[in-house]
N, C-alpha and C positions, 0 to 999 in steps of 0.2 A: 464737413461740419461735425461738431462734437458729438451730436443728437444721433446722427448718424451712425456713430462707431456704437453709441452706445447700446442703440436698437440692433443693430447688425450681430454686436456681442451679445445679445442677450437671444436674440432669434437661435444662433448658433449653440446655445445651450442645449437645447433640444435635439440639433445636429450636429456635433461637432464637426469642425472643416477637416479631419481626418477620413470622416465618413461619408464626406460629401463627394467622392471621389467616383461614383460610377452615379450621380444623382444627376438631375437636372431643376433647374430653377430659373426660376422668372421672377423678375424684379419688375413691381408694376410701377408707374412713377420715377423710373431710373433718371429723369433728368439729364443731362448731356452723355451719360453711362457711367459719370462717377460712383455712383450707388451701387456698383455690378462690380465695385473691386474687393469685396468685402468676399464673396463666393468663387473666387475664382478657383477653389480650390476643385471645384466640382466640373462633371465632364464637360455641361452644357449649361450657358449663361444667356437668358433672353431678358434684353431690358423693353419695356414697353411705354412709352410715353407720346405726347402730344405734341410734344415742343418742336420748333424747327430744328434746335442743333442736337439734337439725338443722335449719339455717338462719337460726336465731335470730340467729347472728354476721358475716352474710353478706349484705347482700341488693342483688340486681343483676339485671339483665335481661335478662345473657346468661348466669344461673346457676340453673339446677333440682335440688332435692334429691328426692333417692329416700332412706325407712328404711325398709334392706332389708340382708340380710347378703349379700357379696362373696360367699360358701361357696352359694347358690341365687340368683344375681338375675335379674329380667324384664328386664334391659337386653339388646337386638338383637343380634343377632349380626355379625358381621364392622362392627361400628359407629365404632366410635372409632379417631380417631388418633395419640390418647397414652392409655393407661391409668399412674396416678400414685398409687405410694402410699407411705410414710412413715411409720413407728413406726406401723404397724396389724398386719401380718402376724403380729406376734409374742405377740397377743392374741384371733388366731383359732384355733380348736382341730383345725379339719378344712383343713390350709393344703392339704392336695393337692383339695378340691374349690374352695377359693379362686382356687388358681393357674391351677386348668382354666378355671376364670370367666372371668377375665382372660385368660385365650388369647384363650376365648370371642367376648368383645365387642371382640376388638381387630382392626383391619382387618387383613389382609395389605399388607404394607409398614411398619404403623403401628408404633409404639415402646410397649414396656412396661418403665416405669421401677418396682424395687420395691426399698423396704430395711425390713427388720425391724431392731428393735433399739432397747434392748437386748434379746439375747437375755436367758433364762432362768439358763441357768448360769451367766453372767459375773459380775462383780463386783459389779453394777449393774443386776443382773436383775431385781432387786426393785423397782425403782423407786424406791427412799427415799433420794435422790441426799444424800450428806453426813453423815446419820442413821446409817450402820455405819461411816464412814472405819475406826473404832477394831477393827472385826469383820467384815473381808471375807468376802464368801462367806458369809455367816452364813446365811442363805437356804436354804442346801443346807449347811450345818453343825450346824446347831441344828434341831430340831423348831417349831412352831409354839407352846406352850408352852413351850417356854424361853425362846424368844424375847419372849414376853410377860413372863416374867418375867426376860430382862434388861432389857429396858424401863423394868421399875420400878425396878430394882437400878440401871441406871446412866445413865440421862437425866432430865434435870427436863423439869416439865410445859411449860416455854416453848420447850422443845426437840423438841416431838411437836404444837404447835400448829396450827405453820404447814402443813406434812403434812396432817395431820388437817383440815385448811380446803382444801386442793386435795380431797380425799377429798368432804367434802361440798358442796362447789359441783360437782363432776361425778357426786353422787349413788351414789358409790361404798360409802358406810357403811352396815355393818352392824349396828351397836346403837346408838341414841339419844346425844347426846349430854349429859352432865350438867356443868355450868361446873365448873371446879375439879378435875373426877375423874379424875386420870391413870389409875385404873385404866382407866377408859371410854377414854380415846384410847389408851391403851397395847393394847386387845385390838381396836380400828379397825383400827390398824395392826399388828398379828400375824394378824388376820382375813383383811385386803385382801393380804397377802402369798402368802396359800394358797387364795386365792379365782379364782373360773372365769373373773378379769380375764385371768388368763395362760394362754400353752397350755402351759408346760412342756417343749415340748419341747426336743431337743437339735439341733446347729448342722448335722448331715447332713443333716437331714431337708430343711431348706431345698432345701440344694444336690443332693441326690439329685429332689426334687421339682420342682425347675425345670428341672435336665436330661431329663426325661421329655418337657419342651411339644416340639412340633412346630413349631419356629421356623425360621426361613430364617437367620437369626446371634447368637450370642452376643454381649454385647461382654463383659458378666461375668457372674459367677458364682461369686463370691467370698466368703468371711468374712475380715473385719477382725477383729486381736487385738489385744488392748491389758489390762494389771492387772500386767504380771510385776513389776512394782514392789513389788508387796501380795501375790507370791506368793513366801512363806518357805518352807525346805524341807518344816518341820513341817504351814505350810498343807497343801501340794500331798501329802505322806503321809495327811494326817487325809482329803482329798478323794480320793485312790487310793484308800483301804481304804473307801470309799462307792459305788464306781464309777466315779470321773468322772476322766477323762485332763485331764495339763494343756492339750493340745490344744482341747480342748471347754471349759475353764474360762478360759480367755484371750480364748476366741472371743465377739466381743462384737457381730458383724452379721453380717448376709447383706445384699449388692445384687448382685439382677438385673435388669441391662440389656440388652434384646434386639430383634430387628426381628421380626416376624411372616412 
């Protein structure tokens, strides 16, 4: 994924993969171990994730997978030299025992590179990249029944397919699928929106959560904004009278980059 190389290039900034060569690193959220090809450069590659096919995507011999969750792992303490992770954090529920982890297993002096994202409240919180252009926000505008039934009311079934096929190849579905039946992919996808994929939280908690580690330096500690395009006055009222500031509805990541 494109998001992937980009984070991977830019973490490596810090390390370049020339230097990575007597380092170790853990890639939390590695996903099948696609994520762990970006550092292969370095001695030692631990990917760490939850999913069943961990490792299936990956396989090398200077790369071991651990399924285990970032939020309790057995991995060492003061061990690694880069901890890496990339669109995971924002699908962990307990990010303040995640974050500890990661202090955890990371050397002093070593680099912890993290970005969640998309958050929750953003535009694109949902995941369903292109599927709401027409209804931003809808996520946190609409119930999960409505949303089912805009579904049916305003997309056709060749438009909820493809969705619905990332869903079941990462074993994300919750009702069988029946060929032909948009109702079926239409409640997949109202399902997987309000399901324990996401933690829902909001964009503080990040940054109040990573200001707490015990690092030697920051380098950030930041949320990126980006939607004011798609935010109409009438949006940004309908989401005031819900709770939600445009502050926190713009906010579309957290990356923390730090030294131990």
């Amino acid at each position: 994924m494109d998001y992937l190389n980009y984070f991977a290039n830019d973490c490596l900034r810090y390390i370049p993969s020339h230097k990575l060569r007597d380092k170790k690193v853990l890639v939390v959220g590695c996903n099948n171990g696609r994520d762990c090809r970006f550092f292969l450069e370095a001695a030692v590659v631990h990917g760490l994730d939850v999913c069943e096919d961990i490792g299936q995507g990956l396989t090398h011999e200077k790369v071991s997978y651990f399924q285990e969750s970032v939020e309790s792992t057995t991995r060492p303490d003061n061990y690694y030299d880069l901890v890496f992770s990339a669109a995971t954090m924002e699908h962990i529920p307990n990010i303040e025992a995640a974050f500890s982890e990661i202090w955890r297993v990371t050397k002093p002096g070593g680099l912890i590179y993290c970005v969640a994202a998309p958050l929750w409240n953003s535009y694109e919180g949902h995941h369903q990249y292109g599927l709401f252009a027409d209804y931003p926000w809808i996520h946190l505008r609409l119930s999960k029944d409505d949303i089912f039934l805009y579904l049916q009311k305003h997309k056709q079934l060749e438009n909820l397919k493809p969705l619905v096929a990332i869903l079941e190849q990462e074993g994300l579905l919750l009702t069988s699928l029946e060929s032909e039946n948009q109702d079926i992919y239409a409640k997949n996808l109202a399902d997987f929106i309000f399901s324990d994929y996401f933690n829902f939280l909001p964009s503080n908690r990040y940054i109040e959560t990573a200001l707490s580690l015990d690092v030697s330096y920051v380098i950030r500690n930041d949320i990126w904004q980006d939607g004011e395009q798609y935010l109409t006055d009438a949006i940004l009222a309908e989401l005031n009278s819900k709770g939600y500031s445009k502050d926190e509805v713009l906010s579309v990541s957290h990356t923390y980059v730090a030294i131990k």
